[in-house]
ZAMARGU-4260 file (C-alpha; in steps of 0.2 Angstrom, whole numbers, plus 5000, padded with zeros to 4 digits):
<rodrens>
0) 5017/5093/4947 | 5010/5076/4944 | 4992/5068/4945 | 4992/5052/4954 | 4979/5041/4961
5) 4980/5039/4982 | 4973/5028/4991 | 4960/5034/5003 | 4958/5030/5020 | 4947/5035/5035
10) 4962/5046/5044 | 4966/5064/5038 | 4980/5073/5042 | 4971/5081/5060 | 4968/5066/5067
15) 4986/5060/5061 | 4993/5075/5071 | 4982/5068/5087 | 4989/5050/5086 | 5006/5060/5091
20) 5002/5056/5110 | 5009/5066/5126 | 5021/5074/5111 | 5018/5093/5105 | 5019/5093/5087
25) 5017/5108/5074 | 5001/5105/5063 | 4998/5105/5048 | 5012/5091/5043 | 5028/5099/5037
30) 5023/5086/5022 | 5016/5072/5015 | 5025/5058/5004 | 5019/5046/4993 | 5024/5028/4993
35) 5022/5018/4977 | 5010/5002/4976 | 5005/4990/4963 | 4988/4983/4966 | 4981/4967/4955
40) 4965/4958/4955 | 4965/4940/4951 | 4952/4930/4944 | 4955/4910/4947 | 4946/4896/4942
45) 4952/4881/4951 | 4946/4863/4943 | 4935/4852/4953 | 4933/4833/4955 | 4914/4831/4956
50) 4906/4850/4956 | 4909/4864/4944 | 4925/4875/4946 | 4927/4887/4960 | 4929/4903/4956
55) 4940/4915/4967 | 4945/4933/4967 | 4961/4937/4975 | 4971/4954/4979 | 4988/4957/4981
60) 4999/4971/4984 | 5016/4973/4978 | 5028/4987/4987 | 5037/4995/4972 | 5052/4999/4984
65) 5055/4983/4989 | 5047/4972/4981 | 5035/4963/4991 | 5019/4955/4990 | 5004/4954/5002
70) 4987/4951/4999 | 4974/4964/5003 | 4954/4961/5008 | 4949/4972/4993 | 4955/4982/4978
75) 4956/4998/4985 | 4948/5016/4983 | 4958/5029/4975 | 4957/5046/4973 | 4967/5058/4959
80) 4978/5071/4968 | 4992/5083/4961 | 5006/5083/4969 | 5024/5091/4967 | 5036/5077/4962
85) 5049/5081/4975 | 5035/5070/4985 | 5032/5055/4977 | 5048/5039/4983 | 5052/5031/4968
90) 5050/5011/4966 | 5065/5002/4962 | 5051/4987/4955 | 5048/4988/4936 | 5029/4986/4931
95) 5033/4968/4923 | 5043/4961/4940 | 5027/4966/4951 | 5015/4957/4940 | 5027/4939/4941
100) 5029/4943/4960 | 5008/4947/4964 | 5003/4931/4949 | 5017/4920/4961 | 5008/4925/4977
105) 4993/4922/4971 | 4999/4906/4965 | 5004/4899/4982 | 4989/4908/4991 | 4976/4896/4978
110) 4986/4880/4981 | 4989/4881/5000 | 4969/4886/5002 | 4961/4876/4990 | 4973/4861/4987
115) 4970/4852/4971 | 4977/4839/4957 | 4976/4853/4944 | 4986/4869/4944 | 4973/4885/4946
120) 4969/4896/4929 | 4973/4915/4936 | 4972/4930/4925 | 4972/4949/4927 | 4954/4956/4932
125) 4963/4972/4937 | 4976/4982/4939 | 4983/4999/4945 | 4997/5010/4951 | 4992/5017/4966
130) 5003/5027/4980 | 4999/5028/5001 | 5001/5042/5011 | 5013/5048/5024 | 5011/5062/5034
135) 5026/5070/5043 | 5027/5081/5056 | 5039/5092/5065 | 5042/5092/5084 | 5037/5108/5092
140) 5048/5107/5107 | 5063/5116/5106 | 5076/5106/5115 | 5068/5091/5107 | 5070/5088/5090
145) 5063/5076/5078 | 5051/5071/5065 | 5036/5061/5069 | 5029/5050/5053 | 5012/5044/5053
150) 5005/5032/5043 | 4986/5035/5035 | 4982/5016/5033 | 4987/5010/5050 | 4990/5026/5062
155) 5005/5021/5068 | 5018/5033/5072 | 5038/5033/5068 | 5049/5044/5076 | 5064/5050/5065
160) 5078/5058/5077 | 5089/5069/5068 | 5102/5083/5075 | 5104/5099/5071
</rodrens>
């Protein structure tokens, strides 16, 4: 069992179930898994001509399977939860290659939207290893049978076919 910080959302597992439409699926889900995110908070100052420097925050998160860097409207809520390992995916992105992907986005994010003659100053405000939830159910048709995945920060639904 581990503690990890999740990710809260407005969807729970009930009305994940729901967003299964015209399909009959066995709630509660089968299970849950946890994919691994890196969240940073930037803080930039960006030098100025004439006024005083602009100062921006900026959020990114970097996907720890793949590697990949978005930027986010917030730093997100987390709540602890206990989990059985078994249910976490593990990142293939070590701590130190997310920070130098999230500081490059935020990088090119500061000089395409406030272009400039000086590079921008960016440090580390804030930073955390967070995880978003999956919930997977099982079909309950017996002829049919798959695995519907639901995702708690969007609501959209994968169907995972599998033969038995």
């Amino acid at each position: 069992m581990a503690e990890i910080s999740v990710i809260i959302t407005g969807l729970d597992s009930g009305e994940a179930a729901s967003l299964v439409k015209g399909k009959t699926v066995i709630s509660p889900p089968a299970y849950t898994l946890f994919y691994p995110l890196y969240v940073f908070q930037f803080h930039g100052s960006l030098k100025r001509p004439v006024f005083h420097p602009r100062e921006v925050n900026l959020f990114v998160v970097v996907d720890m399977a793949r590697g990949g860097a978005s930027l986010a409207d917030a730093f997100p809520e987390v709540e602890p939860v206990v989990v059985e390992e078994a249910y976490l995916l593990q990142g293939t992105v070590t701590r130190e290659e997310a920070r130098g992907c999230a500081l490059e986005k935020a990088k090119r994010r500061l000089s395409f939207r406030y272009p400039t003659w000086w590079a921008p100053e960016i440090g580390i405000a804030r930073e955390a290893l967070a995880y978003k939830r999956y919930w997977v159910f099982r079909d309950g048709m017996e002829g049919l049978r798959a695995l519907w995945v639901v995702d708690s920060f969007t609501g959209m639904v994968h169907r995972l076919p599998f033969h038995i």
